[in-house]
PyMOL Python script that loads the backbone (N, CA, C, O; Angstrom):
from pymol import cmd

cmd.read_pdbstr("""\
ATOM      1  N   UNK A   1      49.269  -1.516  -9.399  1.00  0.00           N
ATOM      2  CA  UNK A   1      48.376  -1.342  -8.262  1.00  0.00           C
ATOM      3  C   UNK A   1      48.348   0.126  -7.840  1.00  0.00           C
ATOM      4  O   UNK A   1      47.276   0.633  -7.508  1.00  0.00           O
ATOM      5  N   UNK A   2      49.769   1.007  -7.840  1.00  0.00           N
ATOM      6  CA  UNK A   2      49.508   2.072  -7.202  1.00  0.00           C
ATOM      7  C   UNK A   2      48.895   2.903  -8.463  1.00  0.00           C
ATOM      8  O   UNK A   2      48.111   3.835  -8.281  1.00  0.00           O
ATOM      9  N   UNK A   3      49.348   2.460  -9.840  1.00  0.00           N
ATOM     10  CA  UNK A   3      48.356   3.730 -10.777  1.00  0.00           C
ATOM     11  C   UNK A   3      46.745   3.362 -10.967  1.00  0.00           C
ATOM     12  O   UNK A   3      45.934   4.099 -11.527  1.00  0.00           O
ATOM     13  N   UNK A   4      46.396   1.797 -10.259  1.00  0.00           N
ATOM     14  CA  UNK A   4      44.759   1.954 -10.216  1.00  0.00           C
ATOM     15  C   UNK A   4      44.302   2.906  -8.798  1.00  0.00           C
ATOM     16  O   UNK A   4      43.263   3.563  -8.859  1.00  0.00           O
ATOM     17  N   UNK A   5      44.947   2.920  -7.840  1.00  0.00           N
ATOM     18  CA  UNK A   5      44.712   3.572  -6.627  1.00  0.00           C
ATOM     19  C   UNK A   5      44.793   5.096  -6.838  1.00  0.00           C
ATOM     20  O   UNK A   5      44.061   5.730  -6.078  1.00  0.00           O
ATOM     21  N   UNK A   6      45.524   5.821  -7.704  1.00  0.00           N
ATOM     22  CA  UNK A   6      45.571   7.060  -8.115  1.00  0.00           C
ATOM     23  C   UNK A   6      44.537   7.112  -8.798  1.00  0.00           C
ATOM     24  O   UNK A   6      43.822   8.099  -8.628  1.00  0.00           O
ATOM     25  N   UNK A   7      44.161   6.180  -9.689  1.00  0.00           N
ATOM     26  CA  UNK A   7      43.062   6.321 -10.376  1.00  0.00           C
ATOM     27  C   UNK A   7      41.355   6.857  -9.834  1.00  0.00           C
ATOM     28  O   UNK A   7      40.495   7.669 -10.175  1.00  0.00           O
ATOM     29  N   UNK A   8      41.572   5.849  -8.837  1.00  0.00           N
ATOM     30  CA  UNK A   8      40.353   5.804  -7.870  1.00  0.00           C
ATOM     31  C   UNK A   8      40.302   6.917  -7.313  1.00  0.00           C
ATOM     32  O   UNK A   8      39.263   7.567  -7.195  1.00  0.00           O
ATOM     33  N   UNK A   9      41.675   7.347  -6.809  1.00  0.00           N
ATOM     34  CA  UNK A   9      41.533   8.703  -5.925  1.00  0.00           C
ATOM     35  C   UNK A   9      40.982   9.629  -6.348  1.00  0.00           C
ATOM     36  O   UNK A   9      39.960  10.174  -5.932  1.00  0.00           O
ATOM     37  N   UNK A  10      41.860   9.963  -7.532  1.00  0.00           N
ATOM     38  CA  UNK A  10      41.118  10.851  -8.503  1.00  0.00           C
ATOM     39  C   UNK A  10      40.015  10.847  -9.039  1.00  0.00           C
ATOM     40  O   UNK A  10      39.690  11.892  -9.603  1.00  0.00           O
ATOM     41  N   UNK A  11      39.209   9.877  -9.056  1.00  0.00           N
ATOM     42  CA  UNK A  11      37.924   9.785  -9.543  1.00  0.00           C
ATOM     43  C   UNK A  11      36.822   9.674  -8.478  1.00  0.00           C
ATOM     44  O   UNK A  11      35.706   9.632  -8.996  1.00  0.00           O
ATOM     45  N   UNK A  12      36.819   9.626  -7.428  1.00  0.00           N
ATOM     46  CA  UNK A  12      35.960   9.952  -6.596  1.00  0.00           C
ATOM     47  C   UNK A  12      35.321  10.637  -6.345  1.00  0.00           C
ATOM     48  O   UNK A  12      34.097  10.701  -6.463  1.00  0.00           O
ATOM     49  N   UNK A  13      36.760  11.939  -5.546  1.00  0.00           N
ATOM     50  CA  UNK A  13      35.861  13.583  -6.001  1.00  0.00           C
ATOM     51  C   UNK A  13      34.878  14.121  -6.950  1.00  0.00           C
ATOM     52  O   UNK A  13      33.962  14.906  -6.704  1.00  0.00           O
ATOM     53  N   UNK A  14      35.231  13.537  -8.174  1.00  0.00           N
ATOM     54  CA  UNK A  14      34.314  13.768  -9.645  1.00  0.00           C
ATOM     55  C   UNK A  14      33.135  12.593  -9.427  1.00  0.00           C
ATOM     56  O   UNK A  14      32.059  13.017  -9.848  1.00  0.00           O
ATOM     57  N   UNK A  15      33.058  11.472  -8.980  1.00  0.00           N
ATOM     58  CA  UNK A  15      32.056  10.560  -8.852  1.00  0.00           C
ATOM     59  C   UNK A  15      30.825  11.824  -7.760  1.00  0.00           C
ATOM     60  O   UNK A  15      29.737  12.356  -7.977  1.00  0.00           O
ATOM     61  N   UNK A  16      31.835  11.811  -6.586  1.00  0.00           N
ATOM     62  CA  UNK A  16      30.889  12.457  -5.757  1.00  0.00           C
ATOM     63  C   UNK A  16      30.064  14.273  -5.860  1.00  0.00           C
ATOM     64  O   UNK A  16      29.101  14.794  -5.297  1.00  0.00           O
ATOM     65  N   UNK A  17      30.840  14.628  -6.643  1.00  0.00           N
ATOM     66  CA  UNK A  17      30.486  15.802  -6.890  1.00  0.00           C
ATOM     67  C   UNK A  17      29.210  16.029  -7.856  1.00  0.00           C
ATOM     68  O   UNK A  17      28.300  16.856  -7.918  1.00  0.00           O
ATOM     69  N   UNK A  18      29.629  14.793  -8.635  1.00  0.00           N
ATOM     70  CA  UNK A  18      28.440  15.018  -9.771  1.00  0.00           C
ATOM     71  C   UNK A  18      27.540  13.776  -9.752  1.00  0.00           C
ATOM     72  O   UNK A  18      27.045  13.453 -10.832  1.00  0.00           O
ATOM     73  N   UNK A  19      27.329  13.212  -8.925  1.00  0.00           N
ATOM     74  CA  UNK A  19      25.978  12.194  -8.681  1.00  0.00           C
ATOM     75  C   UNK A  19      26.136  11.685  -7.091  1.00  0.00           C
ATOM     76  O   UNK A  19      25.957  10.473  -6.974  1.00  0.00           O
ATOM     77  N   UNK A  20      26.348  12.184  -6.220  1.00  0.00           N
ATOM     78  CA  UNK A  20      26.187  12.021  -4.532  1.00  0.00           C
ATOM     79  C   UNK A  20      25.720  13.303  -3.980  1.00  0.00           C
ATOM     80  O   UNK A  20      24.680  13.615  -3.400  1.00  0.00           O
ATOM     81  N   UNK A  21      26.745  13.945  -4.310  1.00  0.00           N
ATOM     82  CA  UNK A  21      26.458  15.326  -3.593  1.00  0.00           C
ATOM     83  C   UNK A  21      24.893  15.708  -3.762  1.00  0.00           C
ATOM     84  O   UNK A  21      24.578  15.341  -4.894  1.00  0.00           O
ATOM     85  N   UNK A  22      23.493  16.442  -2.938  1.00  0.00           N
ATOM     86  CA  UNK A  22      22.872  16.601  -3.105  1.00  0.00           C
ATOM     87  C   UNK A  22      21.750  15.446  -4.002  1.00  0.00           C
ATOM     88  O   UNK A  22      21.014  15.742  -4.943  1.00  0.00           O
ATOM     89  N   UNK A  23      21.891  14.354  -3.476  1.00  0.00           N
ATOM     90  CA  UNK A  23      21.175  13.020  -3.571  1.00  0.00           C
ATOM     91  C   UNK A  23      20.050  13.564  -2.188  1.00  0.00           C
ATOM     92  O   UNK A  23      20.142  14.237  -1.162  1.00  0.00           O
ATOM     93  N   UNK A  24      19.296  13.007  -2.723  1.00  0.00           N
ATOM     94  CA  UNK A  24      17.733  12.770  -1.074  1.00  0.00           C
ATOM     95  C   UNK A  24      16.883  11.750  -1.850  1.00  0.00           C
ATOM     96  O   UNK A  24      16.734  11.471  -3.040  1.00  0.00           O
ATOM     97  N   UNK A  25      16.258  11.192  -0.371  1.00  0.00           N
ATOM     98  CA  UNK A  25      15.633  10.687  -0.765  1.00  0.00           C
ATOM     99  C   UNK A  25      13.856  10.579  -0.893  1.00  0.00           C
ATOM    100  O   UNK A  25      13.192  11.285  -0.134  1.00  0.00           O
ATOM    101  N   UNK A  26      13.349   9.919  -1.611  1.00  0.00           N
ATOM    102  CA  UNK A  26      11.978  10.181  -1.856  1.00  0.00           C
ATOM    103  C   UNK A  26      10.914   9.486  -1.090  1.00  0.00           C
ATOM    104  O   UNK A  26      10.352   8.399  -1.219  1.00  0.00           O
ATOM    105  N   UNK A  27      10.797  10.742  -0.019  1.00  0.00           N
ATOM    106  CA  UNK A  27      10.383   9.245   1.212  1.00  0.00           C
ATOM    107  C   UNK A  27       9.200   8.823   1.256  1.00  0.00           C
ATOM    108  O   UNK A  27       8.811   7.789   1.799  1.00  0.00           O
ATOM    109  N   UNK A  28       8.363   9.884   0.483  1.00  0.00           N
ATOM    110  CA  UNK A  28       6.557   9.137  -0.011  1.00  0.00           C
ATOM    111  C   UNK A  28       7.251   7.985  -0.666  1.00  0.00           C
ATOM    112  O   UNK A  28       7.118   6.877  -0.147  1.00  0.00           O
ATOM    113  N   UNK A  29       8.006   8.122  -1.789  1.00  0.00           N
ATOM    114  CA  UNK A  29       7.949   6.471  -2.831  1.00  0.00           C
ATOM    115  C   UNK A  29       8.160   5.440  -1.720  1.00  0.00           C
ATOM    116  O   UNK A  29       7.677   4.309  -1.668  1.00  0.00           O
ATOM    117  N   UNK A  30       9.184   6.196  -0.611  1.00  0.00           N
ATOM    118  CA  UNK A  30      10.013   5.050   0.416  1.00  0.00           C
ATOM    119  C   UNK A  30       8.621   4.259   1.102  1.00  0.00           C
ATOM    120  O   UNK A  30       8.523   3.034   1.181  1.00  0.00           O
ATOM    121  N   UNK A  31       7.708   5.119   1.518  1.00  0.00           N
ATOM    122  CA  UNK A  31       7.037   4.535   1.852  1.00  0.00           C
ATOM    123  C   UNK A  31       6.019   3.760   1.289  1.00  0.00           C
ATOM    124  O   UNK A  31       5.613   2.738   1.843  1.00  0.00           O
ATOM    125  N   UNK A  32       5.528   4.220   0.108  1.00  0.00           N
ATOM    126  CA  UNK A  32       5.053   3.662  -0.769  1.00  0.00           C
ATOM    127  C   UNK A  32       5.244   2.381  -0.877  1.00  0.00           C
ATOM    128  O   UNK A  32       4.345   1.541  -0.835  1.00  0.00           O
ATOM    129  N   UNK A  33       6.998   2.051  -1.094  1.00  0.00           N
ATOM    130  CA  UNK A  33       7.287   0.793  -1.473  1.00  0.00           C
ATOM    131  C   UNK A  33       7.227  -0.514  -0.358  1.00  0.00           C
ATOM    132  O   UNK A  33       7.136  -1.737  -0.466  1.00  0.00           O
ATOM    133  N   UNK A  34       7.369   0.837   1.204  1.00  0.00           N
ATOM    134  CA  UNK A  34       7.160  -0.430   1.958  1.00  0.00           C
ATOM    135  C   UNK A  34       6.106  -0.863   2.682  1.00  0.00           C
ATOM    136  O   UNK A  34       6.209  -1.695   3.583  1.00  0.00           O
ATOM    137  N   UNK A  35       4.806  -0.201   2.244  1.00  0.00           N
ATOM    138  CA  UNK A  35       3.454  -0.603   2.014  1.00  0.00           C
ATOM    139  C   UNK A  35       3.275  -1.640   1.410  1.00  0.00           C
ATOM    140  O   UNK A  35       2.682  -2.645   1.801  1.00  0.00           O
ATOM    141  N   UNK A  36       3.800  -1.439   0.386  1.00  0.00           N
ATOM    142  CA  UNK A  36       3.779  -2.858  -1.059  1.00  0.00           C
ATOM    143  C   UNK A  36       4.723  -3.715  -0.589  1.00  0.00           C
ATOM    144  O   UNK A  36       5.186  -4.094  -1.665  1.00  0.00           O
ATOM    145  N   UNK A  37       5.428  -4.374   0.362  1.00  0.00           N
ATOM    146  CA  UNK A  37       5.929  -4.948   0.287  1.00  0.00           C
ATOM    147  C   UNK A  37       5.714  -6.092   1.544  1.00  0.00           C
ATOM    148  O   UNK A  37       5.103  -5.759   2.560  1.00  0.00           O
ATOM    149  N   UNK A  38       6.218  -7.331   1.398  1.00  0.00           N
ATOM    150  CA  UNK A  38       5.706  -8.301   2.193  1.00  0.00           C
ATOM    151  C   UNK A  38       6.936  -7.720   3.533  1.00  0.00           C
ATOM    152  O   UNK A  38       7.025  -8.563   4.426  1.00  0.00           O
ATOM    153  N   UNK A  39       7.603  -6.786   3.702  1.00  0.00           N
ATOM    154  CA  UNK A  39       8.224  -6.815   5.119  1.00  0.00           C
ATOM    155  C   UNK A  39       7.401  -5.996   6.265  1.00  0.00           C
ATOM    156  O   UNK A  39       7.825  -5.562   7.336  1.00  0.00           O
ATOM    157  N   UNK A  40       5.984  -5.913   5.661  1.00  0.00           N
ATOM    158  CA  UNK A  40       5.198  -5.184   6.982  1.00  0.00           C
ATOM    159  C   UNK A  40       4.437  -5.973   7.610  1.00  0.00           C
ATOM    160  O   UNK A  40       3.786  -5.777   8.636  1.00  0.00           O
ATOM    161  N   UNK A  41       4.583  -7.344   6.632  1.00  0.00           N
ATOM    162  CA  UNK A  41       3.858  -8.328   7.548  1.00  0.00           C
ATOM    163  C   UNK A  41       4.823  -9.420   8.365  1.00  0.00           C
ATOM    164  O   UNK A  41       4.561 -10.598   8.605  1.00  0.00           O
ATOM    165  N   UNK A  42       6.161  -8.572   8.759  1.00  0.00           N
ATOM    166  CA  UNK A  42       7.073  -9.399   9.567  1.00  0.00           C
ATOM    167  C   UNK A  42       7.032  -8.564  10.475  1.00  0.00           C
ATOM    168  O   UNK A  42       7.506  -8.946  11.544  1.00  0.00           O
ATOM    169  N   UNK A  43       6.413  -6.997  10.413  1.00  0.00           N
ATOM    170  CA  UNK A  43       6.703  -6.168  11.734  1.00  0.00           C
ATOM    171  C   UNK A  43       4.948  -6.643  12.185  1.00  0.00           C
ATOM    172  O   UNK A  43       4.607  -6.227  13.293  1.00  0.00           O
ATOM    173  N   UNK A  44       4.249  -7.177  11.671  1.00  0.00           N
ATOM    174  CA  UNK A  44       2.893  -7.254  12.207  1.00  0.00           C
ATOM    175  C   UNK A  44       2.944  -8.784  12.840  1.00  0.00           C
ATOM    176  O   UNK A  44       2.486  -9.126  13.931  1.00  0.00           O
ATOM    177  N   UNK A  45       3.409  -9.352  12.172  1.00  0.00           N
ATOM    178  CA  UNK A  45       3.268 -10.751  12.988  1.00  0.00           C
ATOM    179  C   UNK A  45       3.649 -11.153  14.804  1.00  0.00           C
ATOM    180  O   UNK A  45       3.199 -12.101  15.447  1.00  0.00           O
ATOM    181  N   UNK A  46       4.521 -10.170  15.233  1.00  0.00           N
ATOM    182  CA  UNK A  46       4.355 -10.126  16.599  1.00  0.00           C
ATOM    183  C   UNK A  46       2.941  -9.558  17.297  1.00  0.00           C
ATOM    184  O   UNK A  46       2.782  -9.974  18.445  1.00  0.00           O
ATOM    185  N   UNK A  47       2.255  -8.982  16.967  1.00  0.00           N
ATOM    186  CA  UNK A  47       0.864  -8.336  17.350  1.00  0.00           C
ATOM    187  C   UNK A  47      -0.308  -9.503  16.649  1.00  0.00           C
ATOM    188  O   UNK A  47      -1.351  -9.879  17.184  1.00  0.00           O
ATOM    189  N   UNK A  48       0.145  -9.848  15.522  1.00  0.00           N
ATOM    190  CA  UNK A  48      -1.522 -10.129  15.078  1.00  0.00           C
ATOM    191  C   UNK A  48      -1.403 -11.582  14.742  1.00  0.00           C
ATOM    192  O   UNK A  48      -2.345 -12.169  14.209  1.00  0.00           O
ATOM    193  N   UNK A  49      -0.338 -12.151  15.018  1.00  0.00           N
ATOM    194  CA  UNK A  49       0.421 -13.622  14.676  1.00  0.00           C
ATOM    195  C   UNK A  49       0.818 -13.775  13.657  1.00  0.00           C
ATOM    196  O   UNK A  49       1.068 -12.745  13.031  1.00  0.00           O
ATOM    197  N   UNK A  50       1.101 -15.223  12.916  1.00  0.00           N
ATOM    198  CA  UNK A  50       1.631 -15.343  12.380  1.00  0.00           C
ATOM    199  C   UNK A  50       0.646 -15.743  10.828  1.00  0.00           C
ATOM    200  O   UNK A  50       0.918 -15.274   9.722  1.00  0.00           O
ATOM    201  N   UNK A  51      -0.564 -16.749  11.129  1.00  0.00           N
ATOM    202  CA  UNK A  51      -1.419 -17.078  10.847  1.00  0.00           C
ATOM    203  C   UNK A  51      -2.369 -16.105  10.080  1.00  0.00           C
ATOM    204  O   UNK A  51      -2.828 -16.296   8.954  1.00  0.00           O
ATOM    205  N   UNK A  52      -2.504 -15.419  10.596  1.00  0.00           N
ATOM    206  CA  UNK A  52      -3.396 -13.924  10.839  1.00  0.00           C
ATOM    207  C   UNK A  52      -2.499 -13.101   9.395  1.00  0.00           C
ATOM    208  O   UNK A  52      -3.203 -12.996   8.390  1.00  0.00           O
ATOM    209  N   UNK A  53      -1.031 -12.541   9.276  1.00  0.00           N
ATOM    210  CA  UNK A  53      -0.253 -11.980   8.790  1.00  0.00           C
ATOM    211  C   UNK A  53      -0.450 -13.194   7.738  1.00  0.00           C
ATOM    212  O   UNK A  53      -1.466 -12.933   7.095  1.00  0.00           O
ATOM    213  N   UNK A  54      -0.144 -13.856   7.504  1.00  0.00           N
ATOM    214  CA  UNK A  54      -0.210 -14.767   6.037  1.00  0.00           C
ATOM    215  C   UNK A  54      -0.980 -14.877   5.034  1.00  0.00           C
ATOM    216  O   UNK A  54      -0.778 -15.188   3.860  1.00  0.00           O
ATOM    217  N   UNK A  55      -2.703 -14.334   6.139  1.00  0.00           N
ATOM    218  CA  UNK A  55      -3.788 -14.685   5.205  1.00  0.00           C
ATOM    219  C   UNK A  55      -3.650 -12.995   4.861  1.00  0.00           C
ATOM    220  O   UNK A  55      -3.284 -12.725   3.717  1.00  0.00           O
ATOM    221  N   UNK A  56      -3.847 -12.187   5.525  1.00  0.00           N
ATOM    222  CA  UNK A  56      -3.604 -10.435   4.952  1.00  0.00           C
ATOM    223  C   UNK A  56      -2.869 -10.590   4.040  1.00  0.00           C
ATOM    224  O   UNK A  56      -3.261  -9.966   3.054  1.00  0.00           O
ATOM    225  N   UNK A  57      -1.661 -11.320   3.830  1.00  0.00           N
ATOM    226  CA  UNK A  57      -0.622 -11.092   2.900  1.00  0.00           C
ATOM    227  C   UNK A  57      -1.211 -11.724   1.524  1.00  0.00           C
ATOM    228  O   UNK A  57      -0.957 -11.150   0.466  1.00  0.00           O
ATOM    229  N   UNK A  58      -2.158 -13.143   1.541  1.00  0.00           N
ATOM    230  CA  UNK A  58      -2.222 -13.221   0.248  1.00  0.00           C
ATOM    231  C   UNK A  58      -3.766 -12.821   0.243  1.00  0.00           C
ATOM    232  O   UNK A  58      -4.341 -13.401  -0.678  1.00  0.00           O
ATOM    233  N   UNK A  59      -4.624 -11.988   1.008  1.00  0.00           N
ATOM    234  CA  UNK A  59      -5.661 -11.021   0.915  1.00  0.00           C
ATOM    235  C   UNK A  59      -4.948 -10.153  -0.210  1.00  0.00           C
ATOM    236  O   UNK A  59      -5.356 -10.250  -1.367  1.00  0.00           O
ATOM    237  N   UNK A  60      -3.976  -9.373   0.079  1.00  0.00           N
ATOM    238  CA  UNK A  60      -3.467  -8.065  -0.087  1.00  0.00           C
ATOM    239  C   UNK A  60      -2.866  -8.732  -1.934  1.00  0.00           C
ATOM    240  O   UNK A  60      -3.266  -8.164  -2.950  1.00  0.00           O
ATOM    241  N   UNK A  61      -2.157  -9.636  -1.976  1.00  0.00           N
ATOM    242  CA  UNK A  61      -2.059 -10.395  -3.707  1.00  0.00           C
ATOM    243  C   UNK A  61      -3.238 -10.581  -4.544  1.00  0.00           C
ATOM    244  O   UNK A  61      -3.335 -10.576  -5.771  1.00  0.00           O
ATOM    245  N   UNK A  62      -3.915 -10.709  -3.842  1.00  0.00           N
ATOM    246  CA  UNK A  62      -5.516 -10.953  -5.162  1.00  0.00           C
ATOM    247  C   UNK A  62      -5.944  -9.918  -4.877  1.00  0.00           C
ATOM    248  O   UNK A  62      -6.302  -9.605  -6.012  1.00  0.00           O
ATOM    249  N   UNK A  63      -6.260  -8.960  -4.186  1.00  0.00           N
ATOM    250  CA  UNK A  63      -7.718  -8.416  -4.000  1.00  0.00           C
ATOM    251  C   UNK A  63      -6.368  -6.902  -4.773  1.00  0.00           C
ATOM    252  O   UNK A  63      -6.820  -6.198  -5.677  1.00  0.00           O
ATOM    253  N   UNK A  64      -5.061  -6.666  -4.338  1.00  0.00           N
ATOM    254  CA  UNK A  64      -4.493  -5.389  -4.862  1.00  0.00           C
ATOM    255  C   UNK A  64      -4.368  -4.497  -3.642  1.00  0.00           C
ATOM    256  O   UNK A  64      -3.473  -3.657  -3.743  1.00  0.00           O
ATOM    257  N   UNK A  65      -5.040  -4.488  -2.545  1.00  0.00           N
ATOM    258  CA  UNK A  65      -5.425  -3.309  -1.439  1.00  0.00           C
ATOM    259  C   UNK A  65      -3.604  -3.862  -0.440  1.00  0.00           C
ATOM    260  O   UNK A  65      -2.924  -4.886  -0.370  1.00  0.00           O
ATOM    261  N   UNK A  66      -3.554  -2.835  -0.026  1.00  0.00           N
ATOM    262  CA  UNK A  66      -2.472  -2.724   0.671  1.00  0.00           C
ATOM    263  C   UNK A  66      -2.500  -3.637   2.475  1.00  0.00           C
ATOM    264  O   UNK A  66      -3.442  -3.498   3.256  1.00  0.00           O
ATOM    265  N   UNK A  67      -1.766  -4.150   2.649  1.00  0.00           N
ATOM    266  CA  UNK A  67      -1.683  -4.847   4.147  1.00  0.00           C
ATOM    267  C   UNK A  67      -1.790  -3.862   4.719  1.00  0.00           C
ATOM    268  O   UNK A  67      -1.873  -4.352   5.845  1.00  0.00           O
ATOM    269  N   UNK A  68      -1.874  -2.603   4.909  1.00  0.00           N
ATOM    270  CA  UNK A  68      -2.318  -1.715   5.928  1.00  0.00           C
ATOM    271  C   UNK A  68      -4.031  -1.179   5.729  1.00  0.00           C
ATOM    272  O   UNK A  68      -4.782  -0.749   6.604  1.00  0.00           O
ATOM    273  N   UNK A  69      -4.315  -1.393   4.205  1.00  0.00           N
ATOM    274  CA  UNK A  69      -5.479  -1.433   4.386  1.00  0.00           C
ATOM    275  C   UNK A  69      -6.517  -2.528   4.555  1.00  0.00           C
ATOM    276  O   UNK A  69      -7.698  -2.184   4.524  1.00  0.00           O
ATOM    277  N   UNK A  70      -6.262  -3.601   4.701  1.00  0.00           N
ATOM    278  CA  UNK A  70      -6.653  -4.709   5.149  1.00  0.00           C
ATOM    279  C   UNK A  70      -6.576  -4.850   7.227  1.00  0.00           C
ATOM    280  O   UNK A  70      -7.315  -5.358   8.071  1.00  0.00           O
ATOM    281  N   UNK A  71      -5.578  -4.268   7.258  1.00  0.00           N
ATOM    282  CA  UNK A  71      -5.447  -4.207   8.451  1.00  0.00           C
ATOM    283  C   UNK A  71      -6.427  -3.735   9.563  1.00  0.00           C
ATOM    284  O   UNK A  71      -6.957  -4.068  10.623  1.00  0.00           O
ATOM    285  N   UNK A  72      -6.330  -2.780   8.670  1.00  0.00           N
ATOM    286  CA  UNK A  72      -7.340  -1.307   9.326  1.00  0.00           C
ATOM    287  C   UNK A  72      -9.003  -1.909   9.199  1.00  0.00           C
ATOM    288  O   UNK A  72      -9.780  -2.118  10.130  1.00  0.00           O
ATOM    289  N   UNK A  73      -9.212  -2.083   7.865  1.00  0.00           N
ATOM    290  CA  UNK A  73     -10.625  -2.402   7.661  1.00  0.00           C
ATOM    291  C   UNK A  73     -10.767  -3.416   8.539  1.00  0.00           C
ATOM    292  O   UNK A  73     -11.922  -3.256   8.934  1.00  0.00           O
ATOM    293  N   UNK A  74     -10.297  -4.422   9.134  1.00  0.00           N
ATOM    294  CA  UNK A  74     -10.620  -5.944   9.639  1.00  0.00           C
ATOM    295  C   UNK A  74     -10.124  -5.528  11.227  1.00  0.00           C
ATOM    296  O   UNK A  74      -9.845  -6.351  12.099  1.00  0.00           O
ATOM    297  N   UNK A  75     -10.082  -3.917  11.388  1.00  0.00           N
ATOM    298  CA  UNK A  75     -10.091  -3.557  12.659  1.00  0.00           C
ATOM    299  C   UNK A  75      -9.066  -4.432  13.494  1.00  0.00           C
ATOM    300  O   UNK A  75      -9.462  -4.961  14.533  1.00  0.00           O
ATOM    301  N   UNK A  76      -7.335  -4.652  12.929  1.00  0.00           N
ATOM    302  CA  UNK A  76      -6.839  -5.574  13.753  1.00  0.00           C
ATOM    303  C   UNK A  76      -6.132  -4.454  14.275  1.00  0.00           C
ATOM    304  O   UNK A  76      -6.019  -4.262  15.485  1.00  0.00           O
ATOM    305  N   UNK A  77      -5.691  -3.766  13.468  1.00  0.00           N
ATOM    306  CA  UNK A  77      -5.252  -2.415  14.369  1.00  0.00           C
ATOM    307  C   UNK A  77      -5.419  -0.957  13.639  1.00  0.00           C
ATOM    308  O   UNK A  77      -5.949  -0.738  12.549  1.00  0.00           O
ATOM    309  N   UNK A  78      -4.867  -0.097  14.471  1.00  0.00           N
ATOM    310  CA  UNK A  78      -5.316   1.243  13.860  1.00  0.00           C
ATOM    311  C   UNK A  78      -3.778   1.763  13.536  1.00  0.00           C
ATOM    312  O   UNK A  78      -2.674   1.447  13.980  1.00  0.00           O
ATOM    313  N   UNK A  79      -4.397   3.033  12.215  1.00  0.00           N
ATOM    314  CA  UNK A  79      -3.036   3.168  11.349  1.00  0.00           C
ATOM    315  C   UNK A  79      -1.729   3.907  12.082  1.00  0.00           C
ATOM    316  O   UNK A  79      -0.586   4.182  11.715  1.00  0.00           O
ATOM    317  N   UNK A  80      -2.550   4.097  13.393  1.00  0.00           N
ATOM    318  CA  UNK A  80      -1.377   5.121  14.441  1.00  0.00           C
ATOM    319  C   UNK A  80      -0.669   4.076  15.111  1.00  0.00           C
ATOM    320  O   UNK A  80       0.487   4.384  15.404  1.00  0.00           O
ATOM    321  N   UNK A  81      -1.148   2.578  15.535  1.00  0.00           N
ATOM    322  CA  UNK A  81      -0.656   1.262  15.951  1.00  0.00           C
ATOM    323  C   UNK A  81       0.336   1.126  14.636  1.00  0.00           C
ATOM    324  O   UNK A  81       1.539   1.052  14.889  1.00  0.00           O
ATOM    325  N   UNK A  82       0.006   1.094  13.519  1.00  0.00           N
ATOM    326  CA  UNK A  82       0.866   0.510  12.189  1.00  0.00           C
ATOM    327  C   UNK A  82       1.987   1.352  11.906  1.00  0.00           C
ATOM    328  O   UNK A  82       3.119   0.917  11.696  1.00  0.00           O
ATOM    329  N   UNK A  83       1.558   2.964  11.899  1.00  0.00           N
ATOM    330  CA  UNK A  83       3.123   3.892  12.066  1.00  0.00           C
ATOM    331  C   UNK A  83       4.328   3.306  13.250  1.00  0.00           C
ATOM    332  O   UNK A  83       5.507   3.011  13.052  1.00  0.00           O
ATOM    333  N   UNK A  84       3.471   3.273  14.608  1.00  0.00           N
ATOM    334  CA  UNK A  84       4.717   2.738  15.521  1.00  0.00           C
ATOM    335  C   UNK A  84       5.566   1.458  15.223  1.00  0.00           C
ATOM    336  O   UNK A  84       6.665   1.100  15.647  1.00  0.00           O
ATOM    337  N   UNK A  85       4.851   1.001  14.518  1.00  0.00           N
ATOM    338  CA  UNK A  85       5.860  -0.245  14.085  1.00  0.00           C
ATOM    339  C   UNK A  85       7.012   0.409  13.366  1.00  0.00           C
ATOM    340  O   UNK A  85       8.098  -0.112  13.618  1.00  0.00           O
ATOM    341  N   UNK A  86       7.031   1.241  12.682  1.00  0.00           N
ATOM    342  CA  UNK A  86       7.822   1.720  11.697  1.00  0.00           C
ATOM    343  C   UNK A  86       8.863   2.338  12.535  1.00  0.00           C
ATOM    344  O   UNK A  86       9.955   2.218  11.981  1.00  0.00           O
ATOM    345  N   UNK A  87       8.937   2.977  13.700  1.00  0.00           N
ATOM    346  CA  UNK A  87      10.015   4.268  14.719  1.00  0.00           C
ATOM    347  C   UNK A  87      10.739   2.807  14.907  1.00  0.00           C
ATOM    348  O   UNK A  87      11.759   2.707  15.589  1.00  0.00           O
TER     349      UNK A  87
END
""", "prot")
cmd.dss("prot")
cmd.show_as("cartoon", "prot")
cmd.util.cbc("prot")
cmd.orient("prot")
C-alpha cells in the first residue's frame, strides 16, 4: 500500500505538468454543445412550459435547427431572454 501511494505521489506532478497544466477550455464548442443539447429545454420549460418545450425539442430532431432557433423564430422569446437563462 505504501509503495502504490509513493507511486501516485510521484506521478502526479508528471501527470499534471504535462496534460493539466495549461488545459482551457473551448467555450464556443461549450456552447455549441449546449445548444445541441436537450438541457436547454429544461432551463426553458419554466417560461414557455412544459408542453411547449417538448414540441421545440422534437421540432429541433427532424427539422436539424437548434432550440434556440426555433425559439426565436416562433417569437417565444428573444436570444437576450435565452442568454439569461444561462448566468
Amino acid at each position: 500500500v505504501l509503495e502504490s501511494t509513493d507511486m501516485l505521489k510521484n506521478f502526479l506532478p508528471i501527470f499534471s505538468a504535462n496534460l493539466i497544466d495549461g488545459l482551457t477550455a473551448n467555450k464556443q464548442k461549450l456552447q455549441e454543445n449546449i445548444e445541441n443539447s436537450p438541457v436547454i429545454v429544461t432551463l426553458l420549460t419554466p417560461k414557455i412550459g412544459y408542453l411547449k418545450s417538448a414540441e421545440l425539442f422534437k421540432e429541433s430532431l427532424k427539422t436539424g435547427k437548434t432550440i434556440r432557433e426555433l425559439v426565436v423564430s416562433k417569437e417565444l422569446m428573444s436570444n437576450k431572454e435565452i442568454d439569461s437563462l444561462f448566468k
